[in-house]
Each structure stands twice: as C-alpha cells, then as structure tokens.
Backbone as a printed PyTorch tensor [residue, N CA C, xyz], in Angstrom:
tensor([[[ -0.9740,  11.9500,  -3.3710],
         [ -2.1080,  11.9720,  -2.4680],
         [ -1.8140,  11.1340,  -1.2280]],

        [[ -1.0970,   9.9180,  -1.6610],
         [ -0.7050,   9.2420,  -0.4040],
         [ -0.0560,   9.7220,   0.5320]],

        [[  0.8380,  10.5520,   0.0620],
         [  2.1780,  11.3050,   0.9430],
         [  1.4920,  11.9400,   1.9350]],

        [[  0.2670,  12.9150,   0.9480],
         [ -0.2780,  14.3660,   1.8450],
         [ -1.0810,  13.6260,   2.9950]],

        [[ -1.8450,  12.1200,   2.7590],
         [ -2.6030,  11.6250,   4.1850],
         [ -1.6720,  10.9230,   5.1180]],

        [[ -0.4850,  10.8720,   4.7600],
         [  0.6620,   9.9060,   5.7310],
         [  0.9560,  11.5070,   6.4440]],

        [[  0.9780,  12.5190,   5.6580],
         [  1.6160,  13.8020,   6.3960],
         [  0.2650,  14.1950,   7.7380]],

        [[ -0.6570,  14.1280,   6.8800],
         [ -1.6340,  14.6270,   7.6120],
         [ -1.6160,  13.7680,   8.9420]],

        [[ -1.4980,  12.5610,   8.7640],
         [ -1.5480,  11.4300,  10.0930],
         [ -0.2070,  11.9040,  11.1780]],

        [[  0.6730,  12.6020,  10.2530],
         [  1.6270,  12.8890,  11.3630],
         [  0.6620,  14.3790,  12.4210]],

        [[ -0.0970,  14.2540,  11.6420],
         [ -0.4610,  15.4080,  12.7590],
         [ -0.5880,  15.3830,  14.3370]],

        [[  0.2010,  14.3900,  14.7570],
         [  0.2150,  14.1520,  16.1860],
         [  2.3600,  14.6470,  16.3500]],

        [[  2.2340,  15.2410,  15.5220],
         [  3.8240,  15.4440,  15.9720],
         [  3.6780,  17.2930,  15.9430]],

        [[  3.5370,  18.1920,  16.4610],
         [  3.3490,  19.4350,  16.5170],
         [  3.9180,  19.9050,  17.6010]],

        [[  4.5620,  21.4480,  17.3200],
         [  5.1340,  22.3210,  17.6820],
         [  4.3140,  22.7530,  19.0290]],

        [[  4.6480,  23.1420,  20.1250],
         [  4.1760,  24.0390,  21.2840],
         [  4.4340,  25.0370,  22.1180]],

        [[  4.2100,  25.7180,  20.5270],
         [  4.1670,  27.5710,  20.7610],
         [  2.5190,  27.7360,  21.2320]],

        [[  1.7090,  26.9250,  21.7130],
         [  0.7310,  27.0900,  22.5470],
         [ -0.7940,  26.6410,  21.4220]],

        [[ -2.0560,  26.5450,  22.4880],
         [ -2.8380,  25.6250,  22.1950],
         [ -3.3120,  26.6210,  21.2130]],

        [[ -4.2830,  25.9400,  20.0010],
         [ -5.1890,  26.9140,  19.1400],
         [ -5.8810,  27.4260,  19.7330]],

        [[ -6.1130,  28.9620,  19.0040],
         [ -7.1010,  29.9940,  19.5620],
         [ -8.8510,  29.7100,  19.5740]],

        [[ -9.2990,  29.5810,  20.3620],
         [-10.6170,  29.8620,  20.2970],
         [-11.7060,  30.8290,  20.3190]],

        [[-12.7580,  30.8580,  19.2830],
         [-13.1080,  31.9590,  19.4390],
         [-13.9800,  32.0590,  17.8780]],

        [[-14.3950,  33.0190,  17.8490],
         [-15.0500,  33.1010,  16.5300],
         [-14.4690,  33.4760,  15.0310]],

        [[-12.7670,  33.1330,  15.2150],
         [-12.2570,  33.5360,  14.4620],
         [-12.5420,  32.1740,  13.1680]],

        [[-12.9510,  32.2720,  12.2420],
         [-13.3960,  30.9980,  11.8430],
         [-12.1700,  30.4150,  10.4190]],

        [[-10.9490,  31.2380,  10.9550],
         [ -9.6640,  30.7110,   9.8310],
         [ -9.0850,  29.6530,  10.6810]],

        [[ -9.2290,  29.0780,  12.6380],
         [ -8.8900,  28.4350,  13.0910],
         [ -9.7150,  27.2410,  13.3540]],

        [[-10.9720,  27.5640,  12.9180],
         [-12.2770,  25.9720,  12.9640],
         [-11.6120,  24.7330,  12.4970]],

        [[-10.3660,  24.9810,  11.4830],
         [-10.0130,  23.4280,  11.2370],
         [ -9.1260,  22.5660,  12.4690]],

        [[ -8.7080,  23.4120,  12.7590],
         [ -7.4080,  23.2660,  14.0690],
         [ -7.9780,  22.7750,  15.3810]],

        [[ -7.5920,  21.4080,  15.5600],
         [ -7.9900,  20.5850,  17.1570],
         [ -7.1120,  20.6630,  17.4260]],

        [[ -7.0920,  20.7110,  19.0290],
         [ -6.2280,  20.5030,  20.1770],
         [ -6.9470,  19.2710,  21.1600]],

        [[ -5.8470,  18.3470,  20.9810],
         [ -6.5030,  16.5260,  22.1380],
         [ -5.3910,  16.2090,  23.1900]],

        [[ -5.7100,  15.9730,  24.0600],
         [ -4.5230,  15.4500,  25.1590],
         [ -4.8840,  13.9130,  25.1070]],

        [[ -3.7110,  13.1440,  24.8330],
         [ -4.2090,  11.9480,  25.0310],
         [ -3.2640,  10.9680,  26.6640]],

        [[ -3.3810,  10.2160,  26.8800],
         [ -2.1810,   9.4470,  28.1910],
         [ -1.9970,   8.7080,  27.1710]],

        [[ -0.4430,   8.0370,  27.7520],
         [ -0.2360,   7.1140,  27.3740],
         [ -0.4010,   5.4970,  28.0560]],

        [[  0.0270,   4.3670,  27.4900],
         [ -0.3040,   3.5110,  28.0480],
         [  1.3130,   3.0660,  28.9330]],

        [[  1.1400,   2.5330,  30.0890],
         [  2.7680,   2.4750,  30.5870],
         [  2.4610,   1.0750,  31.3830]],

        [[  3.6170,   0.5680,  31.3860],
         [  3.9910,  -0.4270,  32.6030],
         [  3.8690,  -0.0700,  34.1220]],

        [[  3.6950,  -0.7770,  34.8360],
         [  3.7070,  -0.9630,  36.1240],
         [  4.8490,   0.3370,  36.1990]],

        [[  6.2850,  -0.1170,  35.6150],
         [  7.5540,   0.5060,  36.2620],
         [  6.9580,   2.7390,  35.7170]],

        [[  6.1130,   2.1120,  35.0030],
         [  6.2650,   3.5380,  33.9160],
         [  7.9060,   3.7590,  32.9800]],

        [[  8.0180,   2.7440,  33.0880],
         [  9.6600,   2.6620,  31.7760],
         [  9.4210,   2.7040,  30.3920]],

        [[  8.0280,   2.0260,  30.1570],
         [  7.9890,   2.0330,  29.1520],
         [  6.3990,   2.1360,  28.4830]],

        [[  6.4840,   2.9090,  28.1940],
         [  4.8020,   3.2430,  27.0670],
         [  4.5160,   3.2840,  26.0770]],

        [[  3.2970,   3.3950,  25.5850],
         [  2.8240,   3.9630,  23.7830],
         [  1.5280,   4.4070,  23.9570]],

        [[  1.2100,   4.8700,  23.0660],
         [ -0.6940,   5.1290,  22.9180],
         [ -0.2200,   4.9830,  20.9180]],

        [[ -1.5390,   4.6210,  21.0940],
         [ -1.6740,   4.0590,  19.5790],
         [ -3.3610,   4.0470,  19.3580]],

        [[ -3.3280,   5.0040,  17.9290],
         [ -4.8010,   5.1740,  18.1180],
         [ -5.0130,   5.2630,  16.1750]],

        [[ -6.1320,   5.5930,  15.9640],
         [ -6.2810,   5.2970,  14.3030],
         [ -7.3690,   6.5700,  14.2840]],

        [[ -7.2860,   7.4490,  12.8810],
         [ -7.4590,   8.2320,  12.7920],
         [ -8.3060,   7.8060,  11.0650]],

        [[ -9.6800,   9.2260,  11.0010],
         [ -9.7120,   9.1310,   9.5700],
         [ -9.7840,   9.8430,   8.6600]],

        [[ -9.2990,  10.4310,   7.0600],
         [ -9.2940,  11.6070,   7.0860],
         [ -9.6830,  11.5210,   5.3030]],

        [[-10.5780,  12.9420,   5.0110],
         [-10.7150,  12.6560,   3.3400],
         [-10.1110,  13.8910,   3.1590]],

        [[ -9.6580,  13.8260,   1.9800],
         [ -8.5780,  15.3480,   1.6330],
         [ -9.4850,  16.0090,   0.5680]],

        [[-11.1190,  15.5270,   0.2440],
         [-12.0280,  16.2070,  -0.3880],
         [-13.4980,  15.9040,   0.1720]],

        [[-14.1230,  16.3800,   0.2310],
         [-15.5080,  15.6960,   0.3780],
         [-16.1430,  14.8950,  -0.9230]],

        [[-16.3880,  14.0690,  -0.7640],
         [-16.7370,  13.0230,  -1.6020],
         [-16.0530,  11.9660,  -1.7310]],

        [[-15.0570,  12.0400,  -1.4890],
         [-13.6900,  11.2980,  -1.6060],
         [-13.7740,  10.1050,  -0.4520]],

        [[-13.4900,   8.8080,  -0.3650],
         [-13.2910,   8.1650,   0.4720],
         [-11.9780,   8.6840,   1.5690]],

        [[-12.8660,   7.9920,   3.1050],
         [-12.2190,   8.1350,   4.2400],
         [-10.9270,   7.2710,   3.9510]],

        [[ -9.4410,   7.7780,   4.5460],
         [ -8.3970,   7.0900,   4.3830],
         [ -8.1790,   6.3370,   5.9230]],

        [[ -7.3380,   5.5690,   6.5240],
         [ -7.4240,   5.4720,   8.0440],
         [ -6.0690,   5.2100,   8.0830]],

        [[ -5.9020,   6.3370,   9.1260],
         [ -3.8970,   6.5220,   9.4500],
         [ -3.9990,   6.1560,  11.0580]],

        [[ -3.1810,   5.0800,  11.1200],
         [ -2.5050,   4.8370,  12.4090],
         [ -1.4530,   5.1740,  12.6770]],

        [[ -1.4060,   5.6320,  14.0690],
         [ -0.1850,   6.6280,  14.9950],
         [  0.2240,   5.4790,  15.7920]],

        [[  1.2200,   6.0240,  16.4370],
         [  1.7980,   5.2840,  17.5600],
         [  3.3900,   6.0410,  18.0100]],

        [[  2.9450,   6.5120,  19.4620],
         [  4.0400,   7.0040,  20.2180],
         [  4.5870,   6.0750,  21.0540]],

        [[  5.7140,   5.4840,  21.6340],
         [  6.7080,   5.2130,  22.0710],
         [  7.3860,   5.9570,  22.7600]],

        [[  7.6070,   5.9020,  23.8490],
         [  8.2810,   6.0610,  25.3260],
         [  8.9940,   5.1150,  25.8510]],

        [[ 10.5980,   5.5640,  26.0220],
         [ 11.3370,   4.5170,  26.7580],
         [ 11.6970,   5.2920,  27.6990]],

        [[ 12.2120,   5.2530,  29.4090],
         [ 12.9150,   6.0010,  30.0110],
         [ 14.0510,   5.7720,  30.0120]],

        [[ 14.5640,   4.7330,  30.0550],
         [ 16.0240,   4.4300,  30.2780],
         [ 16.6750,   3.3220,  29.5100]],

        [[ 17.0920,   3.1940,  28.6130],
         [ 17.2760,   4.6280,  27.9960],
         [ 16.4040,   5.3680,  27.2810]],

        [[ 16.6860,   6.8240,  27.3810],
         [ 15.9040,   7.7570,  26.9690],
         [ 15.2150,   7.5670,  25.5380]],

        [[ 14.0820,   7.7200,  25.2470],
         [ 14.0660,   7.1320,  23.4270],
         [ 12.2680,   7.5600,  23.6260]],

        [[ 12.3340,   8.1580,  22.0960],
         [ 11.0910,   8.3340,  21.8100],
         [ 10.6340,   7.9710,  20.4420]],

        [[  9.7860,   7.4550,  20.4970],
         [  9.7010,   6.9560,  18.7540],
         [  7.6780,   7.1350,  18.4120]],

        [[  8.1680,   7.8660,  16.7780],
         [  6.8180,   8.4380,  16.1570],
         [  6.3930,   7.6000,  15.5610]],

        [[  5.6110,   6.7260,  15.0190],
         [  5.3700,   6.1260,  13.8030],
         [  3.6180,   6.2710,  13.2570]],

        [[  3.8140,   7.1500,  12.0770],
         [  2.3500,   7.1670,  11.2710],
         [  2.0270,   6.5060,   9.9450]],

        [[  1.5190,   5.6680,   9.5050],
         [  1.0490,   4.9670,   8.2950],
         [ -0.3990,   5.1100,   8.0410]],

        [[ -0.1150,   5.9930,   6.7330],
         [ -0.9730,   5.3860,   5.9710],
         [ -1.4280,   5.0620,   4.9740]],

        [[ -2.1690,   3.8690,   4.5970],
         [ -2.4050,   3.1080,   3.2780],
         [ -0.7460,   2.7480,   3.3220]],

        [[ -0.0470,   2.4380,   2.3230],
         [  1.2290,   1.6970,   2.2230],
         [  2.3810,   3.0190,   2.4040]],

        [[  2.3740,   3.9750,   3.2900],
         [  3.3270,   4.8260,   3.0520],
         [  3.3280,   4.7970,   4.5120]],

        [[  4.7260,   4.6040,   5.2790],
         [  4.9200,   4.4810,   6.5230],
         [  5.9100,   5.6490,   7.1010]],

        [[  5.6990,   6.8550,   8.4060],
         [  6.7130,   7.3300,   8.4160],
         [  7.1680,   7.3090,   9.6420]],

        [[  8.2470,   7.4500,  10.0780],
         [  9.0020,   6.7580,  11.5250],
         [  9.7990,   7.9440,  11.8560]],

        [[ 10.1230,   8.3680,  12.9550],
         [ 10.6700,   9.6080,  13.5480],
         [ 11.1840,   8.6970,  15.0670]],

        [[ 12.3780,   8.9680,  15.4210],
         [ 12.4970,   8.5320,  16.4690],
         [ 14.1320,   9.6730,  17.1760]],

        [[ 13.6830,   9.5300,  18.4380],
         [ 15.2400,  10.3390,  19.1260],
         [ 15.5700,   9.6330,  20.2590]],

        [[ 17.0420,   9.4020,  20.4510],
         [ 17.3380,   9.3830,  21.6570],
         [ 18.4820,  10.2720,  21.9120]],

        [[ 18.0110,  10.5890,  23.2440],
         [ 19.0000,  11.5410,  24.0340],
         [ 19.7100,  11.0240,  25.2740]],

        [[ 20.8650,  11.3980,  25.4400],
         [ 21.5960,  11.1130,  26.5560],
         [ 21.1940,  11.7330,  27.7260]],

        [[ 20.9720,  12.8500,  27.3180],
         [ 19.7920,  13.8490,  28.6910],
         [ 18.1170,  14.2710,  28.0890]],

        [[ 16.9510,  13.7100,  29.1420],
         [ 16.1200,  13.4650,  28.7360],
         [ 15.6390,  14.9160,  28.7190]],

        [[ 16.0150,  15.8010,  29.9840],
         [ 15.9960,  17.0380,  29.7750],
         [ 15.8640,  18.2140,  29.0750]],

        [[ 16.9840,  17.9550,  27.5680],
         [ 17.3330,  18.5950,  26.6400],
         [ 15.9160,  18.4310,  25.8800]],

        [[ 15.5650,  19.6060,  25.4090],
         [ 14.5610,  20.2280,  24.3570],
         [ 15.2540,  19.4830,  23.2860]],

        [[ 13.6580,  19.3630,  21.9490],
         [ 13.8720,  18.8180,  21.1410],
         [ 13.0160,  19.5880,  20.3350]],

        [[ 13.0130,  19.8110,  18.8170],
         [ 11.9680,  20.2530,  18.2280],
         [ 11.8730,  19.6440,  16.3880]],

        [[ 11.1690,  18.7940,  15.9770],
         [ 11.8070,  18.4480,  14.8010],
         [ 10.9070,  18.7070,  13.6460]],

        [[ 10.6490,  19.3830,  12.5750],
         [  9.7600,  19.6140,  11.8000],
         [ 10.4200,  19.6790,  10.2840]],

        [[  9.1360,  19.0010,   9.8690],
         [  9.2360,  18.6530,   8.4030],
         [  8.2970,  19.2470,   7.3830]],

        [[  8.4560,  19.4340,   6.2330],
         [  7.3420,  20.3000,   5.5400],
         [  7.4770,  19.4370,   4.0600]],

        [[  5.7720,  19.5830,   3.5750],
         [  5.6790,  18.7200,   2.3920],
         [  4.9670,  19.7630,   1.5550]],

        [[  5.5300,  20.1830,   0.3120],
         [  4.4810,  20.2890,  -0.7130],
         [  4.2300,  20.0590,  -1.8920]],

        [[  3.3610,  19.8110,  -2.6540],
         [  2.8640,  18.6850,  -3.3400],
         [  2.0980,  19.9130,  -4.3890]],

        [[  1.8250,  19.4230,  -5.6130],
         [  1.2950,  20.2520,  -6.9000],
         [  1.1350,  18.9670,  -8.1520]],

        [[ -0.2650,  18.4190,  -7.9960],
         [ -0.3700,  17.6370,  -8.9020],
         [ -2.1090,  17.5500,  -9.6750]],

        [[ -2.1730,  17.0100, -10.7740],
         [ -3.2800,  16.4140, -11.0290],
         [ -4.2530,  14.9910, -10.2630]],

        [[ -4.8290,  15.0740,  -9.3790],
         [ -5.7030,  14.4830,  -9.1310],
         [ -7.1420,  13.8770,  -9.3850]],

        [[ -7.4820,  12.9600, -10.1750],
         [ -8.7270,  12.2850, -10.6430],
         [ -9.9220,  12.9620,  -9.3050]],

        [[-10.6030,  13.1510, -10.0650],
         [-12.1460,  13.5720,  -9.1990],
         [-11.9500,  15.3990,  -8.4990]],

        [[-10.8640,  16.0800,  -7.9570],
         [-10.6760,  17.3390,  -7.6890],
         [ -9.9070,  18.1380,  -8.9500]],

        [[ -9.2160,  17.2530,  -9.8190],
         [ -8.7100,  18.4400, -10.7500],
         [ -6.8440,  18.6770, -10.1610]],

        [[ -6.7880,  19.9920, -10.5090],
         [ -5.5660,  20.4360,  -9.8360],
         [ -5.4560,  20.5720,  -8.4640]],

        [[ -4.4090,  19.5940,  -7.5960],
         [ -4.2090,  19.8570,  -6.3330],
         [ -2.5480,  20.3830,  -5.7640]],

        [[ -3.5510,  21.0670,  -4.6570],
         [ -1.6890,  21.9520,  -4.2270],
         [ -2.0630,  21.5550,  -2.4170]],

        [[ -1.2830,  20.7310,  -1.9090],
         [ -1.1440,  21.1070,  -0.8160],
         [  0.0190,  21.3770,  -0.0440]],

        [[  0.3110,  22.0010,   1.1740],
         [  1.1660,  22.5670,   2.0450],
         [  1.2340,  21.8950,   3.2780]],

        [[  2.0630,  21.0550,   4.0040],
         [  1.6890,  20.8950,   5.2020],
         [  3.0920,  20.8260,   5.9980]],

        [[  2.6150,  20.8320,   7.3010],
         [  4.1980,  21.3080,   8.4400],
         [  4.1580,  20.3190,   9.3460]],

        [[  4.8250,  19.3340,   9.6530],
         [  4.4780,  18.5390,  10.8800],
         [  5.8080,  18.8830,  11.7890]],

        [[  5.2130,  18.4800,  13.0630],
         [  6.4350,  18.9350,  14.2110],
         [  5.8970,  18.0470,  15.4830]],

        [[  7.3320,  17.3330,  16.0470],
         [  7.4710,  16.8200,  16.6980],
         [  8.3300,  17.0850,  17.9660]],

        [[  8.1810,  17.4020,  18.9140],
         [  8.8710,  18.2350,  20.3300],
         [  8.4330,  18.0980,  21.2410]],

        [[  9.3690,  17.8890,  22.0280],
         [  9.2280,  17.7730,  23.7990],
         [  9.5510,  19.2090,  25.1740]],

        [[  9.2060,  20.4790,  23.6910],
         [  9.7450,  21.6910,  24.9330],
         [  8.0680,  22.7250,  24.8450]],

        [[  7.8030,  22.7690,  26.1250],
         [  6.0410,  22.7480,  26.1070],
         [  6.1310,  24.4980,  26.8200]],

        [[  7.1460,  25.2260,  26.5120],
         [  6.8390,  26.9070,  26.7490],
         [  6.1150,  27.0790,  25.6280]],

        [[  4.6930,  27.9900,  26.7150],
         [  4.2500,  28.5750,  25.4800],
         [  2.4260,  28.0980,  25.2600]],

        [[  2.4340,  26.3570,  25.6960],
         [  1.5860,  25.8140,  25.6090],
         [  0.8210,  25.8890,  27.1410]],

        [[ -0.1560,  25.8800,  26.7090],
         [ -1.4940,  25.3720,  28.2280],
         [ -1.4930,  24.1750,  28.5130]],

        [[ -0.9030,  23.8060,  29.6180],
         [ -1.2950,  22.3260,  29.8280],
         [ -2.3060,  22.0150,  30.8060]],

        [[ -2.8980,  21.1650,  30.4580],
         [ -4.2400,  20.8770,  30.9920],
         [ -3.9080,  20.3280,  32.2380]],

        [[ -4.7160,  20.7080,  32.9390],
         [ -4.3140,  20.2430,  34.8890],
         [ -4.3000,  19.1170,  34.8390]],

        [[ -5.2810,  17.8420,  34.2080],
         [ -4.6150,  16.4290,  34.5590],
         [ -3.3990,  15.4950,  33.7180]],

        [[ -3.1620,  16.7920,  32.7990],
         [ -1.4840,  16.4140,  32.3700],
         [ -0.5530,  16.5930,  32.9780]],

        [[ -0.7310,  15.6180,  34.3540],
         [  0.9940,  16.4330,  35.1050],
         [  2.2360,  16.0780,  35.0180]],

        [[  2.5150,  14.9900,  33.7330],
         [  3.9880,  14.7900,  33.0000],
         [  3.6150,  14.7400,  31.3540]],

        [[  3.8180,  15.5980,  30.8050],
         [  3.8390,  16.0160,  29.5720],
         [  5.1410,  15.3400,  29.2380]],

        [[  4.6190,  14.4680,  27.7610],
         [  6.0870,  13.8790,  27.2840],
         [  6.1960,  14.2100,  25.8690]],

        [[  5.4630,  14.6430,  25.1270],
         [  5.7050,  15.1370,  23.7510],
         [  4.1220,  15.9680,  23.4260]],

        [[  4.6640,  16.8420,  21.7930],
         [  3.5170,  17.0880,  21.5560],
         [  3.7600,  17.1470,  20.0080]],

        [[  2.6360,  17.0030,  19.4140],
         [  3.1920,  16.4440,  17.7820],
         [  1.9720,  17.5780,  17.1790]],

        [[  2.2860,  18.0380,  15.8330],
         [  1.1590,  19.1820,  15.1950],
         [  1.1730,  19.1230,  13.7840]],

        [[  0.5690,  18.9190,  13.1340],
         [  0.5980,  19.1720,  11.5450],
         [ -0.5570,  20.0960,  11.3850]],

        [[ -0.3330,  21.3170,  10.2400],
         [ -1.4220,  22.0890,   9.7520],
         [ -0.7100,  22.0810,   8.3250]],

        [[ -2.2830,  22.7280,   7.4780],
         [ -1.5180,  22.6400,   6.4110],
         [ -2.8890,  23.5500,   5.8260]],

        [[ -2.6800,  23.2590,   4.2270],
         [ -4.2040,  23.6710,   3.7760],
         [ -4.0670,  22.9760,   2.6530]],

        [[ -4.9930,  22.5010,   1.6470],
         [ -5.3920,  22.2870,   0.2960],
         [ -6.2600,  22.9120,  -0.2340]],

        [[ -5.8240,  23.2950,  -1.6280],
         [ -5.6160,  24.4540,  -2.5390],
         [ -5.4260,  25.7040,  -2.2300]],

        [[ -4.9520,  25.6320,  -1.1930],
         [ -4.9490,  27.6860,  -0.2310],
         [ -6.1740,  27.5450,   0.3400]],

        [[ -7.0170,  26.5770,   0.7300],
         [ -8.4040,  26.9310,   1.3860],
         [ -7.6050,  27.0770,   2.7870]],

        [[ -8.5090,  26.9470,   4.0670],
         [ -8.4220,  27.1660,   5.4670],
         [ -7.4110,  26.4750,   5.9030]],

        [[ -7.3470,  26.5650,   7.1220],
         [ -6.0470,  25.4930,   7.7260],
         [ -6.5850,  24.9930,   8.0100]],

        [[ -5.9880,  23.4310,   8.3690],
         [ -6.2030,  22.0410,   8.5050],
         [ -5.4190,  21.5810,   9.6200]],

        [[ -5.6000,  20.6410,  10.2710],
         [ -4.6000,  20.0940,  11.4600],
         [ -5.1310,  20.0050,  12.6580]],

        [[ -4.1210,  19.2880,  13.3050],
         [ -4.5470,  19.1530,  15.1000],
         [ -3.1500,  18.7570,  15.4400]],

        [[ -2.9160,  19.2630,  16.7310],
         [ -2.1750,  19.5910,  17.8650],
         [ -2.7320,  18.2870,  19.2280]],

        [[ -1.1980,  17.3610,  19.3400],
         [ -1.6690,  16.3490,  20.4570],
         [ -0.7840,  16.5760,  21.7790]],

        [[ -1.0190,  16.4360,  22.6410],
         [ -0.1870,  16.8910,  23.7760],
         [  0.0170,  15.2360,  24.1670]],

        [[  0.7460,  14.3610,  24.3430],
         [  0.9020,  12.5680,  24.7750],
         [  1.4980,  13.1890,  26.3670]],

        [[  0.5670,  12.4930,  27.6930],
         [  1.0660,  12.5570,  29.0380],
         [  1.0300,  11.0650,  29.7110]],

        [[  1.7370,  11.2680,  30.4610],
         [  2.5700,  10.2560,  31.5770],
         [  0.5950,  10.0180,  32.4220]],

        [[  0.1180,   9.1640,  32.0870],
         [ -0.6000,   8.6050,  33.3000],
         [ -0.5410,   9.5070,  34.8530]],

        [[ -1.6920,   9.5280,  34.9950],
         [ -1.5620,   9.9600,  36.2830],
         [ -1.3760,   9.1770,  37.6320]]])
C-alpha cells in the first residue's frame, strides 16, 4: 500500500503525448492537468517547486500526504524528481550534457495483495517523467516549459486515476 501512494505521489512525473480530454466522457473525471512555476534565483540557474499532496486509495481510509519536489540546475544541466511518502522515498534524477536532448523515463508498478479494511487489492500504475512537450498544449503563461511528470493508474480495474504536471521557468 505504501509503494502504490509513493507511486501515486510520483504523479508529477508524466508523459506529454498531450493534456487530458475534456468533456463528458466520464472514464477521464479522475485525470487532472496543473501547471505549476517554479521557484528560481535571481540568475534563474537554479530552481525547485515543492508542494505536498493528499491522497486515500479508498474512501474511508485515511488521507496519506506525499511530498514532491522538482529540481532545476542549468549549468550544469541536471534535473532531479523526488516523491515521499510516509517512509518510502523515490528519487529520479538526469543529467545531460545537452540540455536540448529529449528525455522520457517511465516506470510501472503492480501490486496484488490482501489489504485490511478493502479486502483484495490490485493496483496498476505508470509514472513518467520527460522534458519533450510534442503533442501537449501549453498554456500561454508557460513560456519555458522544463518538465512534465504523469502517473495514472486504477485500483481494482475501477476508473483511471492520476494527474499530469507541466513545471515552467517563471515568467
């Protein structure tokens, strides 16, 4: 259970094959899309946004609270993920020699266990972390897009689950 809310917290690391659909299709109601800035220095060399999130993987179930934190270096190039939560910490980081070069990194968890209070649990989830934004809508006051992070998933085969973060350069 711990794993699946540390996964879920990565949900700021997602793929951008473009924003969720809107509309009355109601298999996508679980799925947010957030642009957040980041926080930067004077030089803009160096940033993060760091924010805390809360999430129950049943109703009834107590709220868990997962903290994120993105990392931005420019020079050298370096990007670093980090999501925890409760005592399970997970860290993703790249550097590139050209900041240029596309990146796309995704991980998948699934899980099939007995759980106290739900019974049998199965969940599925995909997290993705990338800096190549074909595909995606970017919102007009994002005018330096520096990553975008996504986890969806579902538990027990119900609906999808997840949100999609776009992290931008200050305006």
């Amino acid at each position: 259970m711990v794993t699946l809310l540390a996964l879920f917290s990565l949900a700021f690391l997602g793929s951008a094959n473009g924003n969720w659909p809107v509309g009355n299709d109601d298999s996508y109601e679980g799925l947010k899309f957030y642009e957040m800035n980041l926080e930067c220095n004077d030089a803009l060399s160096e940033c993060e946004h760091r924010f805390s999130g809360h999430f129950s993987a049943f109703k009834g179930l107590p709220f868990q609270t997962i903290d994120h934190v993105l990392e931005y270096t420019k020079d050298p190039y370096q990007l670093k993920f980090d999501t925890k939560v409760a005592t399970v910490d997970m860290k993703a980081r790249f550097d590139q020699d050209d900041p240029s070069e596309t990146f796309h990194f995704c991980s998948e968890l699934t899980e099939d266990k007995a759980v106290p209070v739900i019974g049998l649990y199965h969940g599925k989830w995909t997290l993705c972390l990338e800096n190549d934004f074909s595909g995606l809508t970017i919102p007009a006051d994002c005018t330096a897009p520096v990553a975008v992070s996504k986890i969806v998933g579902s538990l027990n085969d119900g609906k999808l689950l997840g949100q999609q973060v776009l992290y931008c350069m200050p305006s």
